[in-house]
N, C-alpha and C positions, 0 to 999 in steps of 0.2 A: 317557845318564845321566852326571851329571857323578862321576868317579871319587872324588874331592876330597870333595865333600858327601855322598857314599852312607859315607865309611869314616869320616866327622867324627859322622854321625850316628850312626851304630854304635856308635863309643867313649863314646859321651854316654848311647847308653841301656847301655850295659855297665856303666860307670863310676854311673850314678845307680839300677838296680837293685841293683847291689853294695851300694852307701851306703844302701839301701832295707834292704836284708835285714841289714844291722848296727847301721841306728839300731833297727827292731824286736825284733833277739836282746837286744838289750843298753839298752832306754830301759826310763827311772823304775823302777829299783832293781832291771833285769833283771829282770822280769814275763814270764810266755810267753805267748805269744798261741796257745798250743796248750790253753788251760783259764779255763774262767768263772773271770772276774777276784773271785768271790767267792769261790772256793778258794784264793784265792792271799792270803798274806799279807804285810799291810804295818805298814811300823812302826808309825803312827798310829792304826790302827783304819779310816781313812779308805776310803770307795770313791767314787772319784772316775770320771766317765764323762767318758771320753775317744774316743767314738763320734760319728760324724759319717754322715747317712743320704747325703748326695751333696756331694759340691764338684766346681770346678772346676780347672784346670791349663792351661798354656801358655796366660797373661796371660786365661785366659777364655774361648780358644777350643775347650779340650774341654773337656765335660762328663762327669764320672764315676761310674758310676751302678751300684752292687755286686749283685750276687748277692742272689738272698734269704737272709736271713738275715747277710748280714756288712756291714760300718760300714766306714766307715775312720779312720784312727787319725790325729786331729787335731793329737798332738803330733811325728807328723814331715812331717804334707801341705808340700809346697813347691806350686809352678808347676811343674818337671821331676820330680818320683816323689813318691808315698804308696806306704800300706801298709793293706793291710784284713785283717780278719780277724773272726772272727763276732763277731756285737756284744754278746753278753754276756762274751765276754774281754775288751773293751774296755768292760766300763763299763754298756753300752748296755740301758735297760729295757726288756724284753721285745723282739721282734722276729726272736730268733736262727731261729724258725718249722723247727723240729728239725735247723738245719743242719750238716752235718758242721764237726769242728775243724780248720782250716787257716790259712794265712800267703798272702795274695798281695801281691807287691809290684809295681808300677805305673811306668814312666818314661817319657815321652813327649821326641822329638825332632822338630827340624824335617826334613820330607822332601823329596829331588830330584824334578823332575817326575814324571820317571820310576818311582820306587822301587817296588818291588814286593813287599808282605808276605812273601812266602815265598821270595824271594833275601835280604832282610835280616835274616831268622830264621835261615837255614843257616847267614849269616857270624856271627850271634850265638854260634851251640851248638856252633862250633869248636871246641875244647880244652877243652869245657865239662862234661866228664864221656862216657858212653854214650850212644849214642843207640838206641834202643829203636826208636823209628818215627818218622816225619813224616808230618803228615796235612793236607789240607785241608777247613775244613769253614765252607761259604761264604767268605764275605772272610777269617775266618780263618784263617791258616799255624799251627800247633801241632806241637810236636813232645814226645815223652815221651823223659824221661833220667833217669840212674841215677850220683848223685857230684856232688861240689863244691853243695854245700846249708848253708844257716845249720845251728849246732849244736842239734842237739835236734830234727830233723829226717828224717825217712825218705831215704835217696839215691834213691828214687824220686820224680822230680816232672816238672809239665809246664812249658812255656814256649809263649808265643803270640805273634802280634805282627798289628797291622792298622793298617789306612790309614786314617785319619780327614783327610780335609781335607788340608791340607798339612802332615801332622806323621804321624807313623810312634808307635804304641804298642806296648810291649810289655811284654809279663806275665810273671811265674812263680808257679807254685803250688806251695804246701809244707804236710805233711802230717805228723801227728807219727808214729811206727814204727806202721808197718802200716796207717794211718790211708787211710778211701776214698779218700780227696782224690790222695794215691798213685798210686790206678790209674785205672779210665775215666771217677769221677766230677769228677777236676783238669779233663782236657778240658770238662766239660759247665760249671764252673766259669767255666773262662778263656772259652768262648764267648759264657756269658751274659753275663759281665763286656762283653768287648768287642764283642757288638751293643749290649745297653742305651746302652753309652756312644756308638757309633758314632751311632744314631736319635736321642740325644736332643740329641750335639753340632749335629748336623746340622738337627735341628730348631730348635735357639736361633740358629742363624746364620741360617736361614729367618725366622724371627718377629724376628732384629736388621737383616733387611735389609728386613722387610719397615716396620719401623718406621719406618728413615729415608726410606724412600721418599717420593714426594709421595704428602700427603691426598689420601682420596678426598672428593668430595662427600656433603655429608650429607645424607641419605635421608630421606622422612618411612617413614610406619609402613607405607604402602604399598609402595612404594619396598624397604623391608628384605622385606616378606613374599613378595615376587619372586621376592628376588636369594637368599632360604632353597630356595624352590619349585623353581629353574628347575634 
């Protein structure tokens, strides 16, 4: 593994989950994404949704695809980090489907061939607060920690990270005091997050290669009722 690109890629997802978790503390008039955006008030009277049910990141090649019940938050998605969190704090009609209240925020980097989820999670949660535990669960690396959290947040929260493709993602989840998201329901969170997205990136790069490929022959009805059968 090139040493060079595994600590490039590191600083890049450090650096844009940080910048993740402070344009959400602190966008359009400091709103928290810890409470239905219909408690919260605004100068104008306005509720405006700022809910988005999937996008994509890293020019198109991952797809991001949230947790039931959370959106993600349209006015900071880039190509490198969003931010989600349940979609009636953001705006979003109906949908939240009783989800707990939480913050995840999202950063994706390019990966060395080599890289490996749970080596580049460890060097993530260095100096990153407590570590509580490290787990693995399937392709994803997770670990739970306690410190260094946006304000207005529990010091308990989890962080993830997975291989999609050639790009390394990775998560944190934030939960307001004493909030589930906190304890083992963060993990179940960040997992769902990062398979959904992992199956469906992976599926759009299937269906974009299979597109360019050459035409197959076109079939009569016969021909189609086969090639369904066989």
């Amino acid at each position: 593994m090139s040493t060079w690109t595994c600590k490039r890629s590191i600083v890049t997802l450090v650096v844009t989950v940080g910048l993740s978790a402070c344009s959400a503390d602190s966008s359009d008039g400091g709103f928290s994404l810890f409470e239905p955006i219909e408690q919260q008030e605004t100068p104008d009277g306005a509720r405006k949704n700022h809910a988005l049910r999937s996008a994509k990141m890293a020019r198109g090649e991952i797809a991001i695809v949230p947790p039931n019940g959370f959106c993600l938050d349209k006015r900071v998605h880039s190509r490198d980090f969003t931010v989600l969190a349940r979609c009636d704090s953001l705006g979003g009609r109906g949908g939240a489907q009783d989800a707990a209240l939480g913050m995840i925020s999202v950063a994706v980097a390019p990966a060395a061939d080599d890289d490996v989820a749970a080596h580049v999670l460890t060097a993530l949660v260095q100096g990153q607060g407590e570590i509580v535990e490290m787990r693995q669960d399937g392709d994803v690396a997770l670990a739970h920690l306690r410190g260094d959290v946006p304000d207005g947040a529990d010091p308990a929260h989890w962080r993830g990270v997975i291989r999609i493709g050639s790009h390394m993602m990775s998560m944190a989840a934030y939960a307001p005091p004493g909030g589930v998201i906190a304890g083992a329901q963060g993990q179940q969170v960040l997992s769902s997050l990062a398979m959904r997205s992992h199956d469906a990136s992976l599926a759009s790069d299937l269906a974009g290669n299979t597109a360019t490929g050459a035409p197959e022959t076109r079939k009569g009805l016969g021909g189609l009722l086969r090639g369904l059968l066989d």
